[in-house]
C-alpha positions in Angstrom: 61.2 -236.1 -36.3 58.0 -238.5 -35.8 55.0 -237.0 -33.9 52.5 -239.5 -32.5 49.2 -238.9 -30.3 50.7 -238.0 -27.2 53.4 -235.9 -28.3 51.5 -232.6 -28.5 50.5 -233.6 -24.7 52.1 -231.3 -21.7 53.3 -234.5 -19.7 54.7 -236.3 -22.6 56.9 -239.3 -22.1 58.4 -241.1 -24.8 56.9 -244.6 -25.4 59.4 -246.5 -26.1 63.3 -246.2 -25.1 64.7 -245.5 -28.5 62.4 -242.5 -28.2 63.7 -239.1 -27.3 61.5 -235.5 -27.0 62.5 -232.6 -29.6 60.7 -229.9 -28.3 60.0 -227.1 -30.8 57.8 -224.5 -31.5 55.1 -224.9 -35.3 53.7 -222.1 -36.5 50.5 -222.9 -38.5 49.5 -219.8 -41.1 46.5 -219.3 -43.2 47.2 -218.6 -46.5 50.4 -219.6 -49.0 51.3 -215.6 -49.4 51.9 -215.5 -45.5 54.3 -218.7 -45.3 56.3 -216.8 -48.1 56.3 -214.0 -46.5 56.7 -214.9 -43.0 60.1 -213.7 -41.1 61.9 -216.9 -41.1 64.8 -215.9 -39.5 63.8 -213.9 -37.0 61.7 -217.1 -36.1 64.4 -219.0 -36.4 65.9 -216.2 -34.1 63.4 -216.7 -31.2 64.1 -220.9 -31.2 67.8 -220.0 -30.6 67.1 -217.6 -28.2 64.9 -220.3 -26.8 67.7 -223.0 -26.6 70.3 -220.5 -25.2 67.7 -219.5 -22.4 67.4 -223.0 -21.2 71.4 -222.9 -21.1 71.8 -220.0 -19.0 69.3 -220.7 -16.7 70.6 -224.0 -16.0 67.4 -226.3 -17.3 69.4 -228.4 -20.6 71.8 -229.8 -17.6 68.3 -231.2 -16.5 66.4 -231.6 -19.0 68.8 -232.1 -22.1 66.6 -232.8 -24.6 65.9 -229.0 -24.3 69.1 -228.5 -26.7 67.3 -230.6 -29.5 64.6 -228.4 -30.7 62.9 -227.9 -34.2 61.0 -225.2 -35.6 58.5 -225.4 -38.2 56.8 -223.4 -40.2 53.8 -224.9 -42.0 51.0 -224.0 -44.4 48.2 -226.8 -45.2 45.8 -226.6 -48.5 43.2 -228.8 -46.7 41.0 -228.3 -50.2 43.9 -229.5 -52.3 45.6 -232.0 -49.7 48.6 -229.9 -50.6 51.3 -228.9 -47.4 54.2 -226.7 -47.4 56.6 -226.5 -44.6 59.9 -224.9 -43.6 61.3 -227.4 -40.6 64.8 -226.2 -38.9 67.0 -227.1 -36.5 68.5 -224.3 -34.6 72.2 -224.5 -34.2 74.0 -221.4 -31.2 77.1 -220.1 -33.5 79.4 -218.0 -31.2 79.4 -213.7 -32.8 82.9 -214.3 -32.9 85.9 -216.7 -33.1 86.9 -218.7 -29.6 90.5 -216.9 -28.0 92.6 -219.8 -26.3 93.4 -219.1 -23.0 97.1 -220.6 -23.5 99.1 -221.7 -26.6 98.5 -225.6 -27.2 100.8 -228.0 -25.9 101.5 -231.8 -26.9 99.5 -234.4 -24.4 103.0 -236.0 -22.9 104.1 -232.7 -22.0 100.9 -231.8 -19.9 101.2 -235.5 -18.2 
């Protein structure tokens, strides 16, 4: 993940091809005992929710690069030049196992 100027910027466009967006959400807090003590799941939570929001309403098949978000978490020490962060990647894990719809059958017998 590489931010440059024009990332933070509402109408950003990549600047080169090998570039893709990772939209995500950073959460800036003031002191070091609120980054420890911050919720991280449930914000970690709200990015999923995010992500599966875009899938149901039908913006990732537009947009795709909706499905690669971050979230991050950060607290700066500007006096000591120190930074802490939490970065994560939301992944959507299914409450429960996948049922097939039909027992699995070799590829030549399908053909």
């Amino acid at each position: 993940l590489c931010l440059e100027r024009t990332a933070l910027s509402p109408t950003f466009a990549p600047p080169e091809p090998s570039s893709v967006a990772a939209p995500g959400t950073v959460m800036v807090v003031n002191t070091l005992d609120e980054f420890k003590e911050a919720d991280k799941k449930a914000f970690l939570d709200s990015a999923g929710a995010v992500i599966v929001s875009n899938i149901d309403s039908g913006e990732a098949v537009r947009d795709p690069s909706l499905l690669c978000r971050f979230a991050m978490l950060v607290f700066s020490d500007l006096k000591a030049y120190a930074h802490t962060y939490w970065l994560a990647f939301p992944a959507l894990c299914p409450p429960a196992a996948p049922a097939l719809a039909a027992e699995p059958q070799p590829l030549q017998d399908c053909l």
